[in-house]
SEFIZA-3560 file (N, C-alpha, C; in Angstrom, 3 decimals):
REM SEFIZA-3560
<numar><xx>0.828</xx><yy>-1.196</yy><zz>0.000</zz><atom>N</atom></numar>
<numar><xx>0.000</xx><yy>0.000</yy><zz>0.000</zz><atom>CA</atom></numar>
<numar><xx>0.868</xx><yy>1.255</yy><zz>0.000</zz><atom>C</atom></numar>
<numar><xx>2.063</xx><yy>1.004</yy><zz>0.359</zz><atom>N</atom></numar>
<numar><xx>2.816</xx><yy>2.234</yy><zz>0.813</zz><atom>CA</atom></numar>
<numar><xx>3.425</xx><yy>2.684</yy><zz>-0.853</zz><atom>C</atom></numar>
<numar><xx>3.817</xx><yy>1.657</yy><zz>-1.380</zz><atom>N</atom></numar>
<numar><xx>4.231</xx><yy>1.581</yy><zz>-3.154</zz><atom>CA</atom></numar>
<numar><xx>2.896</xx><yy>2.757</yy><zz>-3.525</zz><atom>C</atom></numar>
<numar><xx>1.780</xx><yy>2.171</yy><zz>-3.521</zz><atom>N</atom></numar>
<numar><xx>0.790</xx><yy>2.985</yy><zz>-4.537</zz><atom>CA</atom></numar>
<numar><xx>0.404</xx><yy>4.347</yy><zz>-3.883</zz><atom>C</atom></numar>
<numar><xx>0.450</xx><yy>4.780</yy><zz>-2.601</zz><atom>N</atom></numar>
<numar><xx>0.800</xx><yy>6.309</yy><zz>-2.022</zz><atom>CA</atom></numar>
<numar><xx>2.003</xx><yy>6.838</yy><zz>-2.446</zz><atom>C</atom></numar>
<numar><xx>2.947</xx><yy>6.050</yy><zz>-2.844</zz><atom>N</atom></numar>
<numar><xx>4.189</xx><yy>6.706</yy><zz>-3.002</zz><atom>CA</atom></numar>
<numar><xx>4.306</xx><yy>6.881</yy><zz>-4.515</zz><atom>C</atom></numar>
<numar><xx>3.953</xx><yy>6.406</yy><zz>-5.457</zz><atom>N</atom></numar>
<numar><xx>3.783</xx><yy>6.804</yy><zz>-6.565</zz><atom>CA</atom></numar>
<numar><xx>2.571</xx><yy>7.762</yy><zz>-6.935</zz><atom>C</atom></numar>
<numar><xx>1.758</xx><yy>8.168</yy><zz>-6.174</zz><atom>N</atom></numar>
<numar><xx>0.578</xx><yy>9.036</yy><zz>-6.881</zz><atom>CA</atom></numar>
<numar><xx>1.353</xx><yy>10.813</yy><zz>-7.284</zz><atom>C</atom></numar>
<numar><xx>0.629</xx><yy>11.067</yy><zz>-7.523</zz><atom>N</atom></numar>
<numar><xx>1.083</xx><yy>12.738</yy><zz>-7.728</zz><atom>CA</atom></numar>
<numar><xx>0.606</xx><yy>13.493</yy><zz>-6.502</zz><atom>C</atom></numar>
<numar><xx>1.511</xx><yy>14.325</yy><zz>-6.030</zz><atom>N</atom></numar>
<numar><xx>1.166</xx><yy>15.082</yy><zz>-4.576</zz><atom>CA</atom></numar>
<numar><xx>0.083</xx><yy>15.726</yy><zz>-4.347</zz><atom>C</atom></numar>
<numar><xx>-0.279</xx><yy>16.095</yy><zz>-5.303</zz><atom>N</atom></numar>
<numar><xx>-1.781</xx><yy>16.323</yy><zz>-4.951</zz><atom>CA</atom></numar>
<numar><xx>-2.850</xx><yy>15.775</yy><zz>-4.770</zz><atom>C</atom></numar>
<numar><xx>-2.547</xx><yy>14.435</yy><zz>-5.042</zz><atom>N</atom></numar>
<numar><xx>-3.656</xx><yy>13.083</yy><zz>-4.960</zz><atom>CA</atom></numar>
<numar><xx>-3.712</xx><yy>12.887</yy><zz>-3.569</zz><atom>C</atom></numar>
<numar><xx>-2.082</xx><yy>12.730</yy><zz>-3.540</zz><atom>N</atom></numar>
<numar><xx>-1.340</xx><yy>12.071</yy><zz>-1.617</zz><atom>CA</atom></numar>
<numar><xx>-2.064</xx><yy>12.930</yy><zz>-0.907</zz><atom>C</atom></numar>
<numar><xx>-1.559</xx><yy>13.963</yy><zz>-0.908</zz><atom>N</atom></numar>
<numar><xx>-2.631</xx><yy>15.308</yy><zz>-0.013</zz><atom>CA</atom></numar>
<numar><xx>-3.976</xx><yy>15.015</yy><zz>0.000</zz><atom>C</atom></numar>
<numar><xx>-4.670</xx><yy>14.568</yy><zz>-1.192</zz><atom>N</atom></numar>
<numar><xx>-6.045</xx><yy>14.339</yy><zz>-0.648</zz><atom>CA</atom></numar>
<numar><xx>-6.989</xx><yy>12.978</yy><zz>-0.207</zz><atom>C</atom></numar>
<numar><xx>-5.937</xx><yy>12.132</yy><zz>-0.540</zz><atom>N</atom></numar>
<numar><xx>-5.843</xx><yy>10.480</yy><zz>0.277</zz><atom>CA</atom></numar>
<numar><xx>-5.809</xx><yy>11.057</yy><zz>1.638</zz><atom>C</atom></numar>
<numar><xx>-4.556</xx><yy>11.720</yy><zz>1.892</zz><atom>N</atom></numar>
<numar><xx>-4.343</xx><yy>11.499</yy><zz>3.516</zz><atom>CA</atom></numar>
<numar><xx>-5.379</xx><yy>12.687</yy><zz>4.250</zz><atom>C</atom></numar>
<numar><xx>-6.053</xx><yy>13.822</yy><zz>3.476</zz><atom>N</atom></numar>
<numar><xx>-6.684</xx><yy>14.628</yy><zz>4.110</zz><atom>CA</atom></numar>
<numar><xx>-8.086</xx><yy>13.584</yy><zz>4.176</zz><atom>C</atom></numar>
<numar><xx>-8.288</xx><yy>12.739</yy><zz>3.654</zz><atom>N</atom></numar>
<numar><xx>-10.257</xx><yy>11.948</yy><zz>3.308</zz><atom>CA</atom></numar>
<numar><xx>-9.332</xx><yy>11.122</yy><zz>4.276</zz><atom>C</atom></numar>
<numar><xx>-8.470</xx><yy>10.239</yy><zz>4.344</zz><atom>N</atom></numar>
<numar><xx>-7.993</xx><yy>9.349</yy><zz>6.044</zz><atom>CA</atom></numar>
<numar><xx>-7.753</xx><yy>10.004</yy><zz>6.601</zz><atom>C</atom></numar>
<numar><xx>-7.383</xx><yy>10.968</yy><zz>6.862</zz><atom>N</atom></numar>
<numar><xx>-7.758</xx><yy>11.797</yy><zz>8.383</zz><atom>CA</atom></numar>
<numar><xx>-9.037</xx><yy>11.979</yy><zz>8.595</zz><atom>C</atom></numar>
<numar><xx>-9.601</xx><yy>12.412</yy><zz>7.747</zz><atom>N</atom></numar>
<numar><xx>-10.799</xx><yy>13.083</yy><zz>8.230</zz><atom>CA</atom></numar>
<numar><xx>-11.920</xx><yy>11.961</yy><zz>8.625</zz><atom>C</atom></numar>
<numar><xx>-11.469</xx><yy>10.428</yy><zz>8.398</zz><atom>N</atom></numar>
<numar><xx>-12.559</xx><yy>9.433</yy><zz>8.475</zz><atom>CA</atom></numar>
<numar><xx>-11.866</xx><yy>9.025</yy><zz>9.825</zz><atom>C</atom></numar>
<numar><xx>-10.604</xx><yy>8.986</yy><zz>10.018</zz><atom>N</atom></numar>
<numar><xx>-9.872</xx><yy>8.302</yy><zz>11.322</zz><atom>CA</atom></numar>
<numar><xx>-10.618</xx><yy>9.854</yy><zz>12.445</zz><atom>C</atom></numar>
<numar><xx>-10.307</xx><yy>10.682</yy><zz>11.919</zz><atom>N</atom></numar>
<numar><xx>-11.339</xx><yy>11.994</yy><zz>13.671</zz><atom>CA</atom></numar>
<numar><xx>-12.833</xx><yy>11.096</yy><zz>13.846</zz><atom>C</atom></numar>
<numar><xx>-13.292</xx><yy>11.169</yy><zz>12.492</zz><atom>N</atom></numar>
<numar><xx>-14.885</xx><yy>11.178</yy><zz>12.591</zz><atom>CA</atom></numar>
<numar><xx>-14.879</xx><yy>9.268</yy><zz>13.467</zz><atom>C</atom></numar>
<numar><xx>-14.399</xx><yy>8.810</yy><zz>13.114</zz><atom>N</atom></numar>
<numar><xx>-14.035</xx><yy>7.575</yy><zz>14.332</zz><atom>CA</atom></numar>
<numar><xx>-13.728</xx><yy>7.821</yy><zz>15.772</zz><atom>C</atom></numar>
<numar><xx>-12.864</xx><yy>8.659</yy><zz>15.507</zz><atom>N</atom></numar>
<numar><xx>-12.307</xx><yy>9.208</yy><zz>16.990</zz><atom>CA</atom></numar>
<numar><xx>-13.833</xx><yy>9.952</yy><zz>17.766</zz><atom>C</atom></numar>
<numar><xx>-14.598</xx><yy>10.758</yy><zz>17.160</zz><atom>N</atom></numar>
<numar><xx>-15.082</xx><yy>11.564</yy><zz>17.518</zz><atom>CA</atom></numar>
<numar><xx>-16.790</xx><yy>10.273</yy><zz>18.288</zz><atom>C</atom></numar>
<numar><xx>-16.739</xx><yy>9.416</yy><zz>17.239</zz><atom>N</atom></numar>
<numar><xx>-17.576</xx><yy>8.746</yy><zz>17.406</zz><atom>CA</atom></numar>
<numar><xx>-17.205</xx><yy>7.414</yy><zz>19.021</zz><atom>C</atom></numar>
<numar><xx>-16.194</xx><yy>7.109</yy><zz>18.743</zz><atom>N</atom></numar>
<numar><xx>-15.652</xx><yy>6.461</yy><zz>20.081</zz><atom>CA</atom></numar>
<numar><xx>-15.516</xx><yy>7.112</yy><zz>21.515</zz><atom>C</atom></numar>
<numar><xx>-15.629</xx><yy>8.340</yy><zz>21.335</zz><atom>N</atom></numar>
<numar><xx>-15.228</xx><yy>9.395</yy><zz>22.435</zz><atom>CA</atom></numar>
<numar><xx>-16.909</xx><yy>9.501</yy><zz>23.128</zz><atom>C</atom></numar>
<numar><xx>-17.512</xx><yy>9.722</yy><zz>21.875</zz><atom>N</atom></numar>
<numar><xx>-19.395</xx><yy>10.289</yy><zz>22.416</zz><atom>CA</atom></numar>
<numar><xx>-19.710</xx><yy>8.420</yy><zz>22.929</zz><atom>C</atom></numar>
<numar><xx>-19.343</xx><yy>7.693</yy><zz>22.587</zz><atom>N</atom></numar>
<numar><xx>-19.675</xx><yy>6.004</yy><zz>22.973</zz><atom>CA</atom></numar>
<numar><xx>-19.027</xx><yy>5.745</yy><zz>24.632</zz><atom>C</atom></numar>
<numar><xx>-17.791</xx><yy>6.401</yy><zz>24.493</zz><atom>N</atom></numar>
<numar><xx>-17.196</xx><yy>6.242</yy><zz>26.105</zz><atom>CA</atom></numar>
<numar><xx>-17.677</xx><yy>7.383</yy><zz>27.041</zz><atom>C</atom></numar>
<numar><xx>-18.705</xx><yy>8.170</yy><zz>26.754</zz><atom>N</atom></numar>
<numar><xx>-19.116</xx><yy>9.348</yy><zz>27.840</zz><atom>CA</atom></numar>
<numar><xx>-20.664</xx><yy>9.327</yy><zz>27.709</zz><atom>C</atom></numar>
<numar><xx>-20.885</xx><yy>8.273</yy><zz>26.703</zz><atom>N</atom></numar>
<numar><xx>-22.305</xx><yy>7.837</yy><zz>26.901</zz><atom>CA</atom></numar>
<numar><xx>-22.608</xx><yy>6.824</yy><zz>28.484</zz><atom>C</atom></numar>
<numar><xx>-21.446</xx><yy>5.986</yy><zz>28.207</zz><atom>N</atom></numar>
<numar><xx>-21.002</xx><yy>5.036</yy><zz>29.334</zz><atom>CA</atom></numar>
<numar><xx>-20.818</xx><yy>5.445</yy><zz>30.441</zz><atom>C</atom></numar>
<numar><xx>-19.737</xx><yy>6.475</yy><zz>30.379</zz><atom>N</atom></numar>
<numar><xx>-18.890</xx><yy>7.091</yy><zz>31.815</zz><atom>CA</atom></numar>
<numar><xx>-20.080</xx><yy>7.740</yy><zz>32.618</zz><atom>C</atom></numar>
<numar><xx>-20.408</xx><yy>8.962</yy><zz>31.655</zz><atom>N</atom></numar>
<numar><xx>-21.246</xx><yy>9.895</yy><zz>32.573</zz><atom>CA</atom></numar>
<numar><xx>-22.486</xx><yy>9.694</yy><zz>33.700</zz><atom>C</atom></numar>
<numar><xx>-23.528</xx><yy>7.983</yy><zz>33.290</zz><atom>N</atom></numar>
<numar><xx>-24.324</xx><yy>7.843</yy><zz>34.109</zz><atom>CA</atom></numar>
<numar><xx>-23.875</xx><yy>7.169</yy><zz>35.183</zz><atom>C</atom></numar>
<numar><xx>-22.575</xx><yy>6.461</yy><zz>35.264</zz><atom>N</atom></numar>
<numar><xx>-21.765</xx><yy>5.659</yy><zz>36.510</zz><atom>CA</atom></numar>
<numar><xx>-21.157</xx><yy>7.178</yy><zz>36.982</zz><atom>C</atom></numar>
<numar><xx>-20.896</xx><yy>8.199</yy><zz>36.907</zz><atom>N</atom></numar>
<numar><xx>-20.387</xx><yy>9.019</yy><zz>37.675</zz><atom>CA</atom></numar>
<numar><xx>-21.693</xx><yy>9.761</yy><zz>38.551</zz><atom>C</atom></numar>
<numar><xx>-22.958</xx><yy>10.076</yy><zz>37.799</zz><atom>N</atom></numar>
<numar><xx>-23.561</xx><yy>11.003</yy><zz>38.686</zz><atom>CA</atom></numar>
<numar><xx>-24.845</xx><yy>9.499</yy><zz>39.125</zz><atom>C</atom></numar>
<numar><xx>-24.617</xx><yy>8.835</yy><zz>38.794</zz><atom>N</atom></numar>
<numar><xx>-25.589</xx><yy>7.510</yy><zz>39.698</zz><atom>CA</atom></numar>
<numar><xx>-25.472</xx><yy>7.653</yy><zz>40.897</zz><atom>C</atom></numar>
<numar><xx>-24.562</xx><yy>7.843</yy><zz>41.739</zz><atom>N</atom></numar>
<numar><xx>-24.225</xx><yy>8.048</yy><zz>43.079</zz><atom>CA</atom></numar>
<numar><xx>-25.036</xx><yy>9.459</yy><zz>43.432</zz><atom>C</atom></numar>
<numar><xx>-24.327</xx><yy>10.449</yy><zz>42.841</zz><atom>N</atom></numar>
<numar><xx>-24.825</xx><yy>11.729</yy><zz>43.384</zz><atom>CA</atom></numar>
<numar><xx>-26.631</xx><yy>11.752</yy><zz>43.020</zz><atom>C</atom></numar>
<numar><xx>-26.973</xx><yy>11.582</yy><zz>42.206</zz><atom>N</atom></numar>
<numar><xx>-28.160</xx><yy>11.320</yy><zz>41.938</zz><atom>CA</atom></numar>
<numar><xx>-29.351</xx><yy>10.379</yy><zz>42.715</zz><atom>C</atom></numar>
<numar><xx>-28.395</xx><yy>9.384</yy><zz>43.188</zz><atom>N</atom></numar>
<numar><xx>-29.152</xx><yy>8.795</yy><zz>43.960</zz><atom>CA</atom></numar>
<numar><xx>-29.172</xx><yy>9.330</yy><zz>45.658</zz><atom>C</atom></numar>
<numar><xx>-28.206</xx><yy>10.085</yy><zz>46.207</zz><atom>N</atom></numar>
<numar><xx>-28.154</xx><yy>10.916</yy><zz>47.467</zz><atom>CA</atom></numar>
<numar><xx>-29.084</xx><yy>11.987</yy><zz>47.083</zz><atom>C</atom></numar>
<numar><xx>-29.114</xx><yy>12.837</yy><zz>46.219</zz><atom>N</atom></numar>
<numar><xx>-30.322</xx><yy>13.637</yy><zz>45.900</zz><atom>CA</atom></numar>
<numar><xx>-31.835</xx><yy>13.116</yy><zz>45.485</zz><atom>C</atom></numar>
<numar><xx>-31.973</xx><yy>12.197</yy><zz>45.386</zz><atom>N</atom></numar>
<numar><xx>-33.475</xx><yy>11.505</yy><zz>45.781</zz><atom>CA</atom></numar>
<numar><xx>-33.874</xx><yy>10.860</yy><zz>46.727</zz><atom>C</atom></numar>
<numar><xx>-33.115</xx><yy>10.582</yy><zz>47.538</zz><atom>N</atom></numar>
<numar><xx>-33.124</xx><yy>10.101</yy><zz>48.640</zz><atom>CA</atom></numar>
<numar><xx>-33.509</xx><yy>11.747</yy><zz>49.741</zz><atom>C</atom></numar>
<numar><xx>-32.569</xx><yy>12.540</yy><zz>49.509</zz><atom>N</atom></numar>
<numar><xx>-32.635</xx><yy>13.821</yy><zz>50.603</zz><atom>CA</atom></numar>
<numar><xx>-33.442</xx><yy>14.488</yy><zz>50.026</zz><atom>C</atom></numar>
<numar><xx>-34.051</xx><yy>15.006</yy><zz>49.169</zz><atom>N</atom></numar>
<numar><xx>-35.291</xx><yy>14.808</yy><zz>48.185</zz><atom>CA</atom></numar>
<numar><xx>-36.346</xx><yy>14.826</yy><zz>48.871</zz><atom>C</atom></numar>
<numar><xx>-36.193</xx><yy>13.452</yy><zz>49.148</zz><atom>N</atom></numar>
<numar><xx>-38.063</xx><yy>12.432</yy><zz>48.625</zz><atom>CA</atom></numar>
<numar><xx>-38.163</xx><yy>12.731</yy><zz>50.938</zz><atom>C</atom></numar>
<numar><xx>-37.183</xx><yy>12.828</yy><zz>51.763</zz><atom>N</atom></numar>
<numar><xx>-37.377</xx><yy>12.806</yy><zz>53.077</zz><atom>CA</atom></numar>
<numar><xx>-37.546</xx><yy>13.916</yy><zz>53.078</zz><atom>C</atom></numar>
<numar><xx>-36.954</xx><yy>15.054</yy><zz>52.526</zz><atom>N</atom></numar>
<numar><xx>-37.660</xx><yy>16.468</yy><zz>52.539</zz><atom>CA</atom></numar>
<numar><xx>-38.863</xx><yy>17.076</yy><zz>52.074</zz><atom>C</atom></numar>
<numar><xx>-39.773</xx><yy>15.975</yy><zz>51.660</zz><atom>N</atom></numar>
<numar><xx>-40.888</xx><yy>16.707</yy><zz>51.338</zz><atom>CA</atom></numar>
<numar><xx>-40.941</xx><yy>16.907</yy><zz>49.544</zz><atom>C</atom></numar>
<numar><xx>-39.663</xx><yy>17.094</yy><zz>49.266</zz><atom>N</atom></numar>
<numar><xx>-39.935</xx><yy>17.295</yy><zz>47.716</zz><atom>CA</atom></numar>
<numar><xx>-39.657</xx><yy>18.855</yy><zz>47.725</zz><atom>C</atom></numar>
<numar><xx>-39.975</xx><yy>19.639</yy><zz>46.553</zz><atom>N</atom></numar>
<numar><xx>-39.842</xx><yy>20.958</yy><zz>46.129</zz><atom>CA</atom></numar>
<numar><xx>-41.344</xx><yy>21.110</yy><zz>45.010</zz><atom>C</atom></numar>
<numar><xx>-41.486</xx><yy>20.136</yy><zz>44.655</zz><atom>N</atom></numar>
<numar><xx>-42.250</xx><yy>20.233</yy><zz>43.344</zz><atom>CA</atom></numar>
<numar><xx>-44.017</xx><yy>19.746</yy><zz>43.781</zz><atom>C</atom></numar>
<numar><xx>-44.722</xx><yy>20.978</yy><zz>43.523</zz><atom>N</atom></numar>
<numar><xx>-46.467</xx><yy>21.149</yy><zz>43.853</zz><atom>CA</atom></numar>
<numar><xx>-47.145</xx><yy>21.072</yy><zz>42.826</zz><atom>C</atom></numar>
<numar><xx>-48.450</xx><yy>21.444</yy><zz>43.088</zz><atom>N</atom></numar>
<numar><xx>-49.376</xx><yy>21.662</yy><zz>42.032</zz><atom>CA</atom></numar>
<numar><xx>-48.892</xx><yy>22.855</yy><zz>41.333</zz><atom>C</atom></numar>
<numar><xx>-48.830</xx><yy>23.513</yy><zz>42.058</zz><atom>N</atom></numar>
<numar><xx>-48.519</xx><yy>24.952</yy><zz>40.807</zz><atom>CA</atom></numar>
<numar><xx>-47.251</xx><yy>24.974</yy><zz>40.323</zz><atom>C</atom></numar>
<numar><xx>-46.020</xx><yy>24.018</yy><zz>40.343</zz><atom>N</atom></numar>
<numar><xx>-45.523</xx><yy>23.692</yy><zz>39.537</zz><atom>CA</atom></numar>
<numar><xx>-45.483</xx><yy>22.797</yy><zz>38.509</zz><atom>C</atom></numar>
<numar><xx>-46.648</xx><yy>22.515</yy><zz>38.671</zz><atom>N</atom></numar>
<numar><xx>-46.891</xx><yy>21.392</yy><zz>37.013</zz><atom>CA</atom></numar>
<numar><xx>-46.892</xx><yy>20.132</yy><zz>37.733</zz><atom>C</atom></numar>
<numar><xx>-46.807</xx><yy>19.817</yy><zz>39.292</zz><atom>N</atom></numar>
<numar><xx>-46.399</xx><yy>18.569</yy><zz>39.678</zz><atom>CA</atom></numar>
<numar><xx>-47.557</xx><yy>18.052</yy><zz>40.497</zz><atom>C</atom></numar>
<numar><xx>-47.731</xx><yy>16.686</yy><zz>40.971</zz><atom>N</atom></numar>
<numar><xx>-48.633</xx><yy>16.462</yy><zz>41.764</zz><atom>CA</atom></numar>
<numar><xx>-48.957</xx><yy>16.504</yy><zz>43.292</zz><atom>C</atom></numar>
<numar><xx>-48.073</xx><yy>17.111</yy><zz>43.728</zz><atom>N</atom></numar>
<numar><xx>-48.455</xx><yy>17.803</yy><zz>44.751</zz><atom>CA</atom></numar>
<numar><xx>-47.879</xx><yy>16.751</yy><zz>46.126</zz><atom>C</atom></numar>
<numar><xx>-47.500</xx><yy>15.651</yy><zz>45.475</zz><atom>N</atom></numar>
<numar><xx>-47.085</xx><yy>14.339</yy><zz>46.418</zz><atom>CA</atom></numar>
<numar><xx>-45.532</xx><yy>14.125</yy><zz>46.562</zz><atom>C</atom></numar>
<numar><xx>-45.679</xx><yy>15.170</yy><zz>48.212</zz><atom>N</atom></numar>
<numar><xx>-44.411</xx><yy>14.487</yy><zz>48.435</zz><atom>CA</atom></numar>
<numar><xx>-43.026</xx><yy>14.621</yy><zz>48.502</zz><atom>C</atom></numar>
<numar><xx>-42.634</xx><yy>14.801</yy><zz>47.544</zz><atom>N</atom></numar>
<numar><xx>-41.284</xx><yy>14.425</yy><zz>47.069</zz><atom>CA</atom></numar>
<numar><xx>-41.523</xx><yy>13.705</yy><zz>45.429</zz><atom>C</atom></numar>
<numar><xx>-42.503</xx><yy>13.123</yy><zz>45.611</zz><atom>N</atom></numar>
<numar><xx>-42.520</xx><yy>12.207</yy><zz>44.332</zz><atom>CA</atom></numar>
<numar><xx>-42.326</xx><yy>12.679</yy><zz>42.883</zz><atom>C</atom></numar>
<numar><xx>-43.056</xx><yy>13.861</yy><zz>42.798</zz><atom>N</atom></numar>
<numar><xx>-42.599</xx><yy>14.695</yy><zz>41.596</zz><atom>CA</atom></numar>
<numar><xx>-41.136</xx><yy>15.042</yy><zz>41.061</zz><atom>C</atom></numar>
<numar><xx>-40.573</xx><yy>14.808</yy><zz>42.208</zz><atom>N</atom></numar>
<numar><xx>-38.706</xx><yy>15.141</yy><zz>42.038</zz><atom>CA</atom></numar>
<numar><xx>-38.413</xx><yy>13.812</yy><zz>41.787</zz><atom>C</atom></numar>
<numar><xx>-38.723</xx><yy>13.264</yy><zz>42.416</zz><atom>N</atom></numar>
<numar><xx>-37.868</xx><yy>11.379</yy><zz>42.149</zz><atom>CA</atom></numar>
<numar><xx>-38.060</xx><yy>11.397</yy><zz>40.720</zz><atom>C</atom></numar>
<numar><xx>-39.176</xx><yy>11.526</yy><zz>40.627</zz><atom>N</atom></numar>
<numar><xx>-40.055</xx><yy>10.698</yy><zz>38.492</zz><atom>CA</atom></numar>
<numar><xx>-38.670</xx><yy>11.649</yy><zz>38.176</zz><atom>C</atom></numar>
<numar><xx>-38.151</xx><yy>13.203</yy><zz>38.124</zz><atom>N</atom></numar>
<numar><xx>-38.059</xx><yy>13.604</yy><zz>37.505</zz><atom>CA</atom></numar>
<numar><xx>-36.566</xx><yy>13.498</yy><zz>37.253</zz><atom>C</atom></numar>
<numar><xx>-36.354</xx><yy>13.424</yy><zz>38.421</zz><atom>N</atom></numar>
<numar><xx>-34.491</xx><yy>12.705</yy><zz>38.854</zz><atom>CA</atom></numar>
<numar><xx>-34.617</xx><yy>11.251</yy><zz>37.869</zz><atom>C</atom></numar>
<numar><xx>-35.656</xx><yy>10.363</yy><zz>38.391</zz><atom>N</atom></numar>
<numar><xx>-35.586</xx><yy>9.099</yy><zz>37.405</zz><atom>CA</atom></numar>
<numar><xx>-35.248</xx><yy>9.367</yy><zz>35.650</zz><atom>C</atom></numar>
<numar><xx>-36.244</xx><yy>10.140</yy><zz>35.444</zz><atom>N</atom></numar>
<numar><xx>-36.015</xx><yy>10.260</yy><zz>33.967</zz><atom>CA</atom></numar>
<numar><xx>-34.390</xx><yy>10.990</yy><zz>33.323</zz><atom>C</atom></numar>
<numar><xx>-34.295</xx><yy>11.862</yy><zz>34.421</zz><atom>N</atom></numar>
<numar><xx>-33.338</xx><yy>12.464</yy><zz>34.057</zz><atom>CA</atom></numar>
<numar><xx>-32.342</xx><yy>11.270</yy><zz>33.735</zz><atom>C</atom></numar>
<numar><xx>-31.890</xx><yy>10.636</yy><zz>34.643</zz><atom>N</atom></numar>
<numar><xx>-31.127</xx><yy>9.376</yy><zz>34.718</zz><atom>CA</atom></numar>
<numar><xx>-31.409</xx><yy>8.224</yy><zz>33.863</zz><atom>C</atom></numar>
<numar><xx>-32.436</xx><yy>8.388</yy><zz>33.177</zz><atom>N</atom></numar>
<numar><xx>-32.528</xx><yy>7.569</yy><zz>31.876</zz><atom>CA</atom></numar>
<numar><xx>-31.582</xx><yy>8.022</yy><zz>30.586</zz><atom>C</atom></numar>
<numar><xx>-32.007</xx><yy>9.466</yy><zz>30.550</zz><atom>N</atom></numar>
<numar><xx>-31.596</xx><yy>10.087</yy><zz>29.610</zz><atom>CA</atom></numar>
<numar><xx>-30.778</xx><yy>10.353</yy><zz>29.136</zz><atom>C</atom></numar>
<numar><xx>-29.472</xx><yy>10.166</yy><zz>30.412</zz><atom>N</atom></numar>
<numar><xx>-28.289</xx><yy>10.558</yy><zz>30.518</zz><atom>CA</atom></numar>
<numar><xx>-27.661</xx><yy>9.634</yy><zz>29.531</zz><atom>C</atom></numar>
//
């Protein structure tokens, strides 16, 4: 392979190696969003789960007149839950 890069005309080479670079980032870029898809919900699982917990014994924050049902704490958990799906 190295024979038929080394014989092209330099302006070919230049644009071989600029289309393999640019497919080796877009790999890179794609492996990077795959490992922080992973990482990020094992890092705030913990903290997330101490904030529904101190949360749901405090009563909650979230009422009727915030769009919520008025129960609890419970309106924060669903919403902590989903969040933590999403992640």
């Amino acid at each position: 392979m190295n024979q038929v890069i080394s014989r092209m005309p330099e302006d070919r080479r230049l644009a071989a190696l600029l289309a393999f670079g640019g497919l080796i980032e877009a790999g890179a870029h794609d492996y990077a969003r795959d490992i922080f898809d992973h990482l990020i919900p094992k890092l705030f699982a913990p903290a997330l789960q101490v904030l529904r917990s101190e949360l749901f014994q405090a009563g909650g924050l979230a009422g009727p007149l915030c769009g919520g049902s008025g129960d609890k704490g419970r309106d924060i958990v669903e919403a902590l839950d989903a969040y933590g799906t999403l992640i």
